[in-house]
VEXKOLDREN-405100 format. One record per residue (C-alpha): residue in three letters; x negated, y, z. Coordinates in steps of 0.1 Angstrom, whole numbers, plus 5000, padded with zeros to 4 digits. Example, Ala and Ser with C-alpha at 12.3 -4.5 7.8 and 13.67 -1.06 7.14 Angstrom:
BEGIN
ala487749555078 ser486349895071 
This chain:
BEGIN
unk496549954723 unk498349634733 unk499749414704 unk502249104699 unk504949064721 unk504548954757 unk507348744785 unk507648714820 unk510148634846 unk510548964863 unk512648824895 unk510848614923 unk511348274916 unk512548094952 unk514047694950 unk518147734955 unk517248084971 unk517648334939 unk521148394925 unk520048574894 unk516948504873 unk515548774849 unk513248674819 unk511949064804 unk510849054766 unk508649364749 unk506949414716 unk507849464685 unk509049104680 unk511649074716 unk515049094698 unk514048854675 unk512848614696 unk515748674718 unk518348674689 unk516648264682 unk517748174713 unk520948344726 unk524048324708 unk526948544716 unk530548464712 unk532848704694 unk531449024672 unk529249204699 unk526949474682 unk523049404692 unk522449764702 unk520549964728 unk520949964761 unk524349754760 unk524849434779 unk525849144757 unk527048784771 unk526548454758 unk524448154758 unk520848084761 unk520247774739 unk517547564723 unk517247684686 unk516447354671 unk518547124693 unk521147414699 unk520947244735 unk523147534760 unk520447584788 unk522847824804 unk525348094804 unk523648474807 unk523648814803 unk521449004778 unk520349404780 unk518349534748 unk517049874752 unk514749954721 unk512150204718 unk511150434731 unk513950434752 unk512850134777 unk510250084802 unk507250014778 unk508350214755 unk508749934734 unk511549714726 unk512749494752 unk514749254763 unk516149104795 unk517948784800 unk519848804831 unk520048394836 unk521148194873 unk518348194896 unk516647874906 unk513347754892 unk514147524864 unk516647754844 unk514148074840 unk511047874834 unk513147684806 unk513948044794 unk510048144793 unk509547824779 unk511647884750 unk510148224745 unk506748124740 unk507447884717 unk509148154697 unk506448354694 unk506148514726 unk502748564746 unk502848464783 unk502548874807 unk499248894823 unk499949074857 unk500549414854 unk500749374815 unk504549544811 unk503149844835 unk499849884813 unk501849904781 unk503750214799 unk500850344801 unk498850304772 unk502050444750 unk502350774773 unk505450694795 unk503550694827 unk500150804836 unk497750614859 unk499150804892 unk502550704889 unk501450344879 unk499650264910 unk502750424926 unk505250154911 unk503149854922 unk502950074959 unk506450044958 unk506649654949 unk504549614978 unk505949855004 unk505949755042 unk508050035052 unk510750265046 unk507750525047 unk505350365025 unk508250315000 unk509050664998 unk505450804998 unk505650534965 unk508550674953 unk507051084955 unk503851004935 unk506250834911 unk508351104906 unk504551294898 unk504151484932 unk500451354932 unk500051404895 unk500851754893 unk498751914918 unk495851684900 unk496751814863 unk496752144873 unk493552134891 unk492052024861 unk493152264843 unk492052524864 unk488352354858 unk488852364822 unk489752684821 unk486652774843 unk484252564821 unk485552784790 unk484453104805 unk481152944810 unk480652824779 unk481953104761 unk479153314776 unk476653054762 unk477853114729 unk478853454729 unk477053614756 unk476253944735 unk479953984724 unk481553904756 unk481354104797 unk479453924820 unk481253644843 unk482553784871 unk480353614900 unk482253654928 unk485453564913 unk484053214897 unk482753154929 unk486353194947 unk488053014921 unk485452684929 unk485552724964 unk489152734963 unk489152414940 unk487152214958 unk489452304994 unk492352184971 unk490751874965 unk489551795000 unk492951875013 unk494851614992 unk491451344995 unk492751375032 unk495651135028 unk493450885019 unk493550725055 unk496750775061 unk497750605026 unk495850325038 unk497850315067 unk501250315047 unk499850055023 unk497949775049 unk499449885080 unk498149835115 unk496749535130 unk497349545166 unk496549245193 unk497749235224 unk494849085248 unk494148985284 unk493848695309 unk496448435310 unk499648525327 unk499648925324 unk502848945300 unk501348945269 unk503948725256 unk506648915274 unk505549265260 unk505749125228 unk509349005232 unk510349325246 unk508549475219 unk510249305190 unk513649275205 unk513248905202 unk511748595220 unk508748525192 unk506848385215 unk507348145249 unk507648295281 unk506948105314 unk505748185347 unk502547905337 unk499148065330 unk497847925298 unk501847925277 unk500548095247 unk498147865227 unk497548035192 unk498248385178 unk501948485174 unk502748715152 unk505448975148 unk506049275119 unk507249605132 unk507549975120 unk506250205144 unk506450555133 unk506750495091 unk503450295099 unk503749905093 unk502449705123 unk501649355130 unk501349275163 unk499548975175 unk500348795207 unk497148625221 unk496348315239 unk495048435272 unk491148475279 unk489948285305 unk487047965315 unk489147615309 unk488147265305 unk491547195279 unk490047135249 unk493547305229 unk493647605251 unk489747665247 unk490647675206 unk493347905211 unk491048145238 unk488648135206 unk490748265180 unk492148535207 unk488548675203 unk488448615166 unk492148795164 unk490849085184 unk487749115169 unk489749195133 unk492049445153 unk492549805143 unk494049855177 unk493849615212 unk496449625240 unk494449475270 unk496849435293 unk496449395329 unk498749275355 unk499549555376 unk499749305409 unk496649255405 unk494549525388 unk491249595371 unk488949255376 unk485549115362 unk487448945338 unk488849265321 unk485249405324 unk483949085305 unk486649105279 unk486249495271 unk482849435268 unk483949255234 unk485849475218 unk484449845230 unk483849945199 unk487749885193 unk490350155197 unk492350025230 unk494950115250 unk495149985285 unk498749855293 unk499649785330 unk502249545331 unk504649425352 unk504849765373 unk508649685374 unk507249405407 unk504949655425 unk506149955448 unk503250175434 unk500950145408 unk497350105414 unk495150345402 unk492450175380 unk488750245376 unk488650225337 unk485750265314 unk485250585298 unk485950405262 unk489650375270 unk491950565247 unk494950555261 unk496850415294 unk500350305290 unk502550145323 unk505049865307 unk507449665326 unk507649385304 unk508249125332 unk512249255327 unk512649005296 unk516549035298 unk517649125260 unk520249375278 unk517149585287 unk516649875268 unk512949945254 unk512450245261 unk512650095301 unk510349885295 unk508050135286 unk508050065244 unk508850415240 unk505350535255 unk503450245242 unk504450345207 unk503850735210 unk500150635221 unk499150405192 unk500750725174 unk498850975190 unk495650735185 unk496550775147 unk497451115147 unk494051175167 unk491850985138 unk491351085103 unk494651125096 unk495451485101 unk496851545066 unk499751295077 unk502451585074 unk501951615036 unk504351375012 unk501451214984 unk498850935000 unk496150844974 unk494550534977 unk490750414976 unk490250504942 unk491450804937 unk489950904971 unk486450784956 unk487150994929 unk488151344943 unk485251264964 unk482951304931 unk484951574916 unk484851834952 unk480751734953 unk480751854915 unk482352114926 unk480252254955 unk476852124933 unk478252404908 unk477752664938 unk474752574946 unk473252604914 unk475152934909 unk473253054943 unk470152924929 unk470453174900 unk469652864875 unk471352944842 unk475152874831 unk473952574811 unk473152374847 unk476452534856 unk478752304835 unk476952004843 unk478651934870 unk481752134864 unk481851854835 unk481551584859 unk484351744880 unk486451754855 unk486251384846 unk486751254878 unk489851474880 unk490651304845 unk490150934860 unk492751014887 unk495851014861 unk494250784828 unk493251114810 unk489550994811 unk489250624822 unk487450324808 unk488949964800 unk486849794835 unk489250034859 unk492449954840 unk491649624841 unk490849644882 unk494049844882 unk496449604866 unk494949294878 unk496549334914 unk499849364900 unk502549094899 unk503548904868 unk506349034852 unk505549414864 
């Protein structure tokens, strides 16, 4: 259990960008530490969940730092079930970190990350699920990703978890009761423990599906757009984006690093990179930017290779997908918008998709979806949709670990059949019905040890 009382600034601390600082107390010791250094004018009562005003000030010099707010919510009514305390301060750098300041020397411990999160877990507010949820949620990419965040919050991947475990205790009680009591209880019913396990372990392989596409929500794609100089790449990005990221000019060789632009494609977060175009040169810049083109595409999820459709498939395409074959890529033909017909293109097998863009139309009156956009986006879609990612209609997404463990918990599971088909006796049976049932427990902090927390909570922000 976590002791003393811990600070943090809670609020991203930007110079002359934040208009509100916020400086979060909790412990047993937070309102009085806070009470040393904010005074309030008048007769306003200290109680919970009320919003006092006043002054934050030095309790030996009685130096005014600043002018503030101050929200006590005492337990277990708060978020660590503890007593806290906010101090709603001006933004700007100097002011909160005088707050903190003044805090510590009061007695308060400096937050490691994640510290305020762990403590609502340790005292039974949240469990482990809905934890890893609220720091999904700090770090969302996408209105998507945010609300997958919010669901397993709200327990939607909890539930199903808890009751499957259950479901395995309940099993393993069965099993042991005929250990102990075989002569005073029937026989187990064979072919209804071996529905019930089967059925478990389905369960369990169904929701370790969303592991890829949680991924997905979390990380998003990387996607970079590749090809010789002078194709569009830079235009198609433009068009793409709705803006004019990158340089456009009728030169070969414009683009000279990576460019990059954020979208949203689909709930999925995407960053697409714009590359400097592939080809032989003799300037020394363009020959770094042609090398990090191929290091960019190389750390792809996804590659454009776009081809100018006034000119088609060449030796230099065939020398570039030679790189990246092993890469998910879509062929874009650009520029159909200058040709009278489009060529038809000897493509290698490897290709997953083919997409005609007309991204040479860089007028920001031009709709997207005439650009082609539209059909560009429903093919890195249907690349997605075509993967692992067939469980992306259902609301939870776990994430690596728990994926790792309902992994260990549906082999448990169908290790238990086998040794039931084997005929070995009940004792082997809850062997691995046990270890089912812990890995289950790991998901939501019912069975965990103090190395996982730790991996846990470490990736949070400070103040969280």
């Amino acid at each position: 259990m976590q002791t003393g009382t811990i600070v943090a600034i809670a609020t991203a601390v930007v110079p002359q960008q934040g208009s509100v600082g916020i400086v979060r107390l909790s412990g047993v010791d937070a309102v009085a530490i806070a009470r040393q250094i904010f005074k309030t004018p008048g007769r306003q009562e200290w109680e919970s969940h009320r919003i006092l005003y006043g002054y934050v000030r030095h309790p030996h010099t009685n130096l005014t730092i600043d002018e503030a707010l101050l929200l006590v919510m005492l337990a277990p009514r708060s978020y660590t079930r503890e007593d806290v305390v906010e101090i709603h301060s001006h933004g700007g750098i100097i002011l909160v970190q005088q707050i903190l300041q003044l805090c510590v020397e009061c007695g308060a411990k400096v937050a490691e990350p994640g510290e305020f999160t762990l403590r609502a877990f340790l005292n039974g507010r949240i469990d482990l699920t809905q934890a890893e949820s609220i720091s999904d949620l700090v770090g969302a990419l996408s209105p998507a990703a945010a609300q997958t965040a919010i669901a397993g919050l709200q327990g939607k991947l909890r539930q199903p978890i808890v009751r499957l475990r259950a479901e395995a205790l309940d099993l393993l009680a069965e099993i042991e009761a005929r250990i102990d009591f075989e002569e005073d209880l029937p026989p187990l019913d064979l072919v209804d423990v071996t529905a019930n396990l089967r059925a478990l372990a389905t369960e369990i392989g169904r929701i370790a599906a969303t592991a890829d596409r949680g991924e997905l929500l979390r990380s998003g794609l990387k996607v970079a757009i590749l090809g010789q100089p002078n194709v569009g790449k830079s235009s198609l990005l433009n068009a793409w984006s709705r803006s004019d990221r990158a340089i456009v000019t009728p030169l070969p060789g414009t683009t000279r690093d990576v460019v990059e632009s954020r979208l949203v494609v689909g709930g999925i977060p995407v960053q697409v990179l714009d590359t400097a175009g592939i080809r032989d040169t003799s300037d020394v810049v363009e020959q770094i930017g042609v090398a990090r083109s191929r290091a960019a595409a190389l750390a792809a999820d996804l590659i454009l290779l776009t081809i100018d459709a006034q000119i088609g498939w060449t030796e230099v395409e065939t020398e570039i997908y030679r790189e990246i074959a092993n890469i998910p890529t879509i062929a874009v033909i650009n520029k159909v918008d200058l040709v009278t017909t489009v060529p038809k293109l000897d493509l290698p097998t490897g290709i997953s998709a083919v997409v005609e863009t007309a991204a040479a139309v860089t007028s920001g009156t031009t709709a997207p979806n005439a650009l082609g956009i539209d059909r560009l986006e429903a093919a890195i879609l249907g690349i997605v949709a075509g993967g692992k990612l067939h469980a992306a209609n259902i609301e939870i997404a776990i994430n690596q670990r728990q994926a790792a463990a309902l992994i260990r918990a549906q082999t448990a599971l169908q290790q238990v059949l086998t040794t039931i088909e084997s005929q070995l006796p009940l004792d082997f049976w809850t062997i691995d019905l046990r270890e089912a049932i812990r890995a289950l427990g790991e998901i939501t902090g019912e069975e965990v040890t103090e190395s996982v927390l730790d991996r846990i909570f470490s990736r949070f922000c400070i103040g969280k």
